[in-house]
C-alpha positions in Angstrom: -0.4 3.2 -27.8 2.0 1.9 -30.8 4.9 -0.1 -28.9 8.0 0.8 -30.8 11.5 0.9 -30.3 11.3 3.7 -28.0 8.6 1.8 -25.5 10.0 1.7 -22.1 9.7 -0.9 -19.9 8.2 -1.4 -16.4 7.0 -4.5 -14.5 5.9 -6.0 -11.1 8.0 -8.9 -9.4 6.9 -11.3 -7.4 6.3 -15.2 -7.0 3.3 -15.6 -7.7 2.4 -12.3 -9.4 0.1 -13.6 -12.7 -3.2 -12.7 -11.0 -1.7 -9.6 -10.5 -4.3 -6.4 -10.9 -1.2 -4.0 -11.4 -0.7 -4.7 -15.2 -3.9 -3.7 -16.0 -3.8 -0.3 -13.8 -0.3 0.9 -15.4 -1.1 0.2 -19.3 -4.5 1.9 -18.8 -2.5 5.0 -17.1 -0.1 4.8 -20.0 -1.9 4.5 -23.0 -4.1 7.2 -21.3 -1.4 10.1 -21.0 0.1 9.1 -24.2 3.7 8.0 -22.2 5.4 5.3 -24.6 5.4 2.8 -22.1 4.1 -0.9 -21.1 4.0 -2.9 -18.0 4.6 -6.5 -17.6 4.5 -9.2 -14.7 7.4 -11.4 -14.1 7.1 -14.1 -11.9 10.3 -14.6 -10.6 12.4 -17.3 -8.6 14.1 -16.6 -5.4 17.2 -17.4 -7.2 16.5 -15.1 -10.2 16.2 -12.1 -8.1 19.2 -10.1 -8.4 19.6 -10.3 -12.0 16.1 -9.4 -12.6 17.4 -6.4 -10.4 20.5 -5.7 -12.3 18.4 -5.9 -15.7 16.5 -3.1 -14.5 20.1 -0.5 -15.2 21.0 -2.7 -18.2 17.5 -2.2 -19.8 17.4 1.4 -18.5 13.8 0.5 -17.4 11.7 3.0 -16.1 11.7 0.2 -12.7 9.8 -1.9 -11.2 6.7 -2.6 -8.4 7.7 -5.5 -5.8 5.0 -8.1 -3.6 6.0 -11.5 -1.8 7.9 -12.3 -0.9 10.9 -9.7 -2.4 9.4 -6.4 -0.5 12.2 -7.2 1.7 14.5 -9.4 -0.2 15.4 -6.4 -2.8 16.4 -4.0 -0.2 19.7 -4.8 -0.6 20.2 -3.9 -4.3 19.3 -0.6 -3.5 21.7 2.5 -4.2 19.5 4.8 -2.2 16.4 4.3 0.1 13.3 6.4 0.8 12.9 7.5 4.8 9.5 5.5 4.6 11.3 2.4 3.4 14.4 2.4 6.2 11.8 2.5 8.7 10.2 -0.3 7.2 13.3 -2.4 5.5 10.6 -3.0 2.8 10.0 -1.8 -0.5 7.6 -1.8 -3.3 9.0 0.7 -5.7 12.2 0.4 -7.5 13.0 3.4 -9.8 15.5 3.8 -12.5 17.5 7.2 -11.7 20.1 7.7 -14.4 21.4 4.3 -13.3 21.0 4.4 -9.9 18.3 2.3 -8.1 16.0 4.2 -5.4 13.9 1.9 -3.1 10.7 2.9 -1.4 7.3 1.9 -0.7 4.3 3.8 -2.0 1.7 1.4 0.3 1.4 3.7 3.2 1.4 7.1 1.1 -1.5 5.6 -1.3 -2.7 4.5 1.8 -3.5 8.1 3.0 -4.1 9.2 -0.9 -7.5 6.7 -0.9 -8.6 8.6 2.3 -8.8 11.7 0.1 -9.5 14.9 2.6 -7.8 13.1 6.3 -5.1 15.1 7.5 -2.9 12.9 9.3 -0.2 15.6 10.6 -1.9 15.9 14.7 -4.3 13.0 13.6 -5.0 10.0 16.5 -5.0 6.5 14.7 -5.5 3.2 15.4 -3.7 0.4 13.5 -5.1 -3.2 13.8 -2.2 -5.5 12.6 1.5 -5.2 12.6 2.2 -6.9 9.0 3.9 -5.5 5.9 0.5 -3.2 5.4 0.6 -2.0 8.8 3.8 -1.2 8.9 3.9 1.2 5.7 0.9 2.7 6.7 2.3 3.4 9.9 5.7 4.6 8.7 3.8 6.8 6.4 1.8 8.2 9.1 5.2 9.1 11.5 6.7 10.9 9.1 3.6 12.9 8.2 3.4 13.9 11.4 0.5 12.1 12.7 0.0 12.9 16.9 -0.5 9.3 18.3 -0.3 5.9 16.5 -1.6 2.9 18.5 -1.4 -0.5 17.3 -3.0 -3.7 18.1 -1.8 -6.9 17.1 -2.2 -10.5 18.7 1.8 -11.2 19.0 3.0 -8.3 21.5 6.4 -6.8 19.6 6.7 -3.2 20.3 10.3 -3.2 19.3 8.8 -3.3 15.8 8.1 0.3 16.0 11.1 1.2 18.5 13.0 3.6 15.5 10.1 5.1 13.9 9.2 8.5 14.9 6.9 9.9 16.6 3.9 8.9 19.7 3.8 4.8 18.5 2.0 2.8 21.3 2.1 -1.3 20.9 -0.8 -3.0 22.4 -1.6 -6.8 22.0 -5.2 -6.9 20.4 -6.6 -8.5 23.8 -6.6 -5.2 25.0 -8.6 -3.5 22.3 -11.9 -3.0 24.3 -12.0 0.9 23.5 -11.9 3.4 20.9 -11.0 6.7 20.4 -9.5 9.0 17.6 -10.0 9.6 14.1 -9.0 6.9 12.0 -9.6 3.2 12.6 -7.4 0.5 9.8 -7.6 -3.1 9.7 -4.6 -4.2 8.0 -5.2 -8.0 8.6 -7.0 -10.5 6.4 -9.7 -10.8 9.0 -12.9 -9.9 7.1 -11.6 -11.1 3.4 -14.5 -14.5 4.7 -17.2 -11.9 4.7 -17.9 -13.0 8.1 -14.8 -12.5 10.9 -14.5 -9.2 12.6 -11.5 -7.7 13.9 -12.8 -5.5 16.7 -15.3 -6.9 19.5 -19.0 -7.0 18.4 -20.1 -4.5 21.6 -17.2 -1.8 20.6 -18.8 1.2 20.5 -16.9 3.5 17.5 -16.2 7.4 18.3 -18.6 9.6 16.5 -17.0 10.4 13.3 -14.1 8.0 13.1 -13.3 7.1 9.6 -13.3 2.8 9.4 -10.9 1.7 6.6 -9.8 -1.3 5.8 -7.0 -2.6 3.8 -9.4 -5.5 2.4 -11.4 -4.8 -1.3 -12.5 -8.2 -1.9 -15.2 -8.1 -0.6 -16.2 -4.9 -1.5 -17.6 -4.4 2.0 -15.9 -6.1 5.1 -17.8 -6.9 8.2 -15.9 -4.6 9.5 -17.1 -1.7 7.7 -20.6 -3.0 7.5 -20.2 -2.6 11.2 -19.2 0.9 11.3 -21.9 2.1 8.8 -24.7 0.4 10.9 -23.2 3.4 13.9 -23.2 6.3 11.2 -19.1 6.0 10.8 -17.4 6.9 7.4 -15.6 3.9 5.6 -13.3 3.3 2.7 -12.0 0.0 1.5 -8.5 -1.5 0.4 -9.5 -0.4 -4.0 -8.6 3.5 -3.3 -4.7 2.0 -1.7 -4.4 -0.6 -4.4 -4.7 2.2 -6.8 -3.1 5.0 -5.2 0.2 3.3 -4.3 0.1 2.6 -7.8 -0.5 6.1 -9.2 2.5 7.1 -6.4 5.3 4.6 -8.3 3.9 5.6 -11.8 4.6 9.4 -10.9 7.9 8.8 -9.6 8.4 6.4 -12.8 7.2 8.8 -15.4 6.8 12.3 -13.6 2.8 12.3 -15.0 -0.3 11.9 -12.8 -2.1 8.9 -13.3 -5.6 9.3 -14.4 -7.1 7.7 -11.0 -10.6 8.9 -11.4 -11.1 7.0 -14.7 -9.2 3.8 -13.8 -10.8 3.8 -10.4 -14.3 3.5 -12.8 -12.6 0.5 -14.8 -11.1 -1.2 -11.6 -14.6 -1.0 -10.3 -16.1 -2.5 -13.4 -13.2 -5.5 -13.6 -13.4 -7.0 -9.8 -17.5 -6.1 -9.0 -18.7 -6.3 -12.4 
């Protein structure tokens, strides 16, 4: 694609962002669909963050993608706010609307997008973790409809959950000695050693229960080496990185990212 003076701009913010995959994903979906537009990473200062905000309306970008530590920090900015991201008071997703700045997060819905055929709405699902992750995923899941939620995390804090919709049930992880449902998600970074589970060794997984994990490096967590060994379904954390992204680059540019083709090159960059 021929940058010219009617390339558009979008970028990814975040301190520190330069080993950032998202560049890569984003100029292979534009140059692929033939949209006239490029995407940078800034690695911004606290200090910088408004105005990098602001120059989003004066350079009538197309927006921006957000990670740590400004998920949070940018909310305020914000002319309007997605459902998903005033449950969570976080956001990923800044787009450009005619001048007017619309926050959401696009974790949680590329999230469910990596899962491919799970139907959430009725769905029971258990969340370990109550992070940034788990908290977009489990957003996502309320409003879709999902028919229980349970989450296990080592600090007890159901008043995290209190306003979402929805069955939520807040468990501290000691508890976690059974399973049942149809979705199990590790959100936490236990697992990214290769070695650390985050379920006990003995604990038997209901037949059919799909195993994610939020985790791509390495391309298979204990976890889900576990739940293979009893015949369970897994996907790891490449299908969210990618789908969140397709999710801001539709609401960015109104085009379907080719996700079947960068999925191959994603594939090809981080496992060689």
């Amino acid at each position: 694609m021929e940058i010219n003076g009617y390339t558009k701009l979008a970028a990814v913010v975040a301190n520190p962002i330069k080993h950032s995959l998202s560049p890569f994903i984003h100029n292979l979906a534009f140059d692929h669909v033939d949209e006239n537009g490029v995407y940078l990473a800034f690695e911004t200062p606290e200090t910088d963050l408004g105005s990098v905000i602001g120059s989003i309306k004066t350079l009538d970008m197309y927006g921006v993608n957000l990670s740590m530590p400004y998920k949070e920090a940018a909310v305020p900015y914000m002319d309007e706010l997605s459902e998903v991201a005033k449950l969570t008071g976080a956001i990923n997703t800044i787009v450009n609307q005619d001048g007017k700045l619309f926050g959401t997060s696009t974790d949680g819905a590329g999230f469910f997008k990596s899962l491919k055929n799970f139907k959430v709405k009725g769905s029971t699902i258990t969340v370990i973790g109550a992070g940034g992750a788990a908290r977009s995923i489990i957003a996502e899941a309320a409003v879709q409809g999902a028919g229980q939620i349970t989450v296990y995390n080592r600090t007890y804090k159901p008043e995290l959950f209190s306003d979402y919709p929805g069955n939520i049930v807040f468990k501290p992880l000691s508890d976690l000695t059974e399973l049942t449902g149809d979705l199990l998600v590790n959100t936490t970074s236990l697992g990214m050693d290769g070695v650390s589970l985050p379920i006990p060794m003995d604990l038997q997984l209901p037949k059919d229960m799909l195993v994610a994990d939020v985790i791509y490096q390495p391309i298979e967590t204990p976890l889900l080496t576990y739940a293979k060994s009893q015949g369970n379904p897994t996907v790891n954390g490449l299908g969210m990185l990618l789908y969140q992204a397709a999710e801001s680059f539709k609401l960015w540019t109104g085009q379907e990212m080719p996700t079947d083709m960068i999925l191959k090159k994603l594939e090809e960059k981080i496992y060689g």
